[in-house]
N, C-alpha and C positions, 0 to 999 in steps of 0.2 A: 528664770526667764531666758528665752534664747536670745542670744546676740543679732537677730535678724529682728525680732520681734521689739527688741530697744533700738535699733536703727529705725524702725521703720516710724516709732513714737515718738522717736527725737526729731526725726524729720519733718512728721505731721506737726509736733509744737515749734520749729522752726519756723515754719511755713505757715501757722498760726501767729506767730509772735510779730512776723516780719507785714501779714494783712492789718493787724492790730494797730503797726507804728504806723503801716499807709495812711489807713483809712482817719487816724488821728492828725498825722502832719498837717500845717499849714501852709499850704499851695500858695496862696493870694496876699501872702503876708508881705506888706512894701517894704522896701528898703534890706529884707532879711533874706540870706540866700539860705535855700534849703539842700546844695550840695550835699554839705555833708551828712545827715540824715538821709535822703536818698540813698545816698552810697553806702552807708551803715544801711540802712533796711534790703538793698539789693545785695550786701554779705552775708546778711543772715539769712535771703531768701535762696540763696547759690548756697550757701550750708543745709537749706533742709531741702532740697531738691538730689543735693547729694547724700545725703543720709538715706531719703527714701529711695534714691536709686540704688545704694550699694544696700539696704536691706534686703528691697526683694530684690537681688542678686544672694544674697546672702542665704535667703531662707529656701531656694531655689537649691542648694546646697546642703543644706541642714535637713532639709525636708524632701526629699528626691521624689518619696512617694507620694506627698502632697499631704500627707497626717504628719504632725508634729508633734509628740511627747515632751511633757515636762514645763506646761506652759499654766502658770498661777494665775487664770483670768480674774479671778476672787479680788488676788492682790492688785492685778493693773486695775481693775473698775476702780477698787476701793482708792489709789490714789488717785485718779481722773475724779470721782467724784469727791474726794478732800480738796484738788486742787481749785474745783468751781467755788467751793463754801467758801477757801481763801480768799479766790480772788474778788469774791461779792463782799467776804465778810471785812477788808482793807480800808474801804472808803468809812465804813460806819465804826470799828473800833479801834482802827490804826494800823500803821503797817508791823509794830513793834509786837504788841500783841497777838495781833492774828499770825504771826510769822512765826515764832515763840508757838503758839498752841497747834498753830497747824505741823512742824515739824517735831512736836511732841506727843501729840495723839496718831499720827502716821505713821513712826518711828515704833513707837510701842502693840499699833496693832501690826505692824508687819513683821516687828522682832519677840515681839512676846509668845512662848510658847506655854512649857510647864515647869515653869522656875518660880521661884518667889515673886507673884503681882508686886510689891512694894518695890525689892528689887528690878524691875525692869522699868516702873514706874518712875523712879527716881534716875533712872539712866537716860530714859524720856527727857522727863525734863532736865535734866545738865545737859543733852546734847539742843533741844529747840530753845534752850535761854542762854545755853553758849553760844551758838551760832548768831543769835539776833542777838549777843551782846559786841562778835566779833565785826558784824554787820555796819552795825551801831559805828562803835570804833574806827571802822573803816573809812566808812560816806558819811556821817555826820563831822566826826571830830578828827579824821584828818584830810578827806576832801572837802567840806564842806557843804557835800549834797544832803539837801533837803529829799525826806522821805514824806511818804504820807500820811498828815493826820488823820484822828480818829477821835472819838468820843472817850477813849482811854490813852492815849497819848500819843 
């Protein structure tokens, strides 16, 4: 993937992520200031504002003639469309599991090629049950943030 082409999708989930916090905030909430979340969502919206500006600067460069080689649409679809099944799939089976499956079956069809299916399978999952166990560890048992339930845990 070209580095203009991960700016410019980092940006766009920026700038999604940061509409998402909006449009969920509680404006009208008495007695609670909403500073901080304001200003945490206007940082991340000033991060994907800049990401998209410095991509297409970026691809502007990388691409002079306006065609760009070397670009695995396959692969970007295929995680934009694992990251939607995530994020639907969190509410209903957990954030534990879905996180775990999701960065195990993602991991495996972007890194598997023509090696041992078992082997790369098993590398799958240690890497998506490592991550949501380091997760885990992290915001459950030493900040104390609560994650999302689910019907599996």
């Amino acid at each position: 993937m070209l580095k203009s082409t991960a700016d410019i999708g980092s940006g766009v989930g920026f700038l999604a992520l940061a509409a998402a916090f909006w449009f969920q905030l509680d404006k009208d909430g008495e007695g609670v200031s909403f500073a901080f979340p304001a200003l945490l969502i206007a940082i991340i919206a000033w991060g994907g504002l800049y990401y998209l500006v410095k991509g297409i600067i970026e691809r502007r460069r990388e691409c002079p003639e306006g065609e760009c080689q070397g670009e695995h649409w396959g692969n970007i679809f295929w995680v934009a469309f694992m990251a939607v099944v995530y994020a639907l799939a969190i509410p209903v089976i957990g954030y534990w599991v879905s996180t775990g499956a999701f960065l195990a079956i993602t991991y495996f069809v972007l890194v598997f090629r023509n090696e041992n299916p078992l082997k790369a399978l098993a590398h799958a999952v240690i890497f998506g049950g490592g991550f949501s166990f380091l997760v885990w560890l992290g915001f459950v048992k030493l900040m104390s943030v609560p994650t999302p339930q689910g019907a599996l845990w």
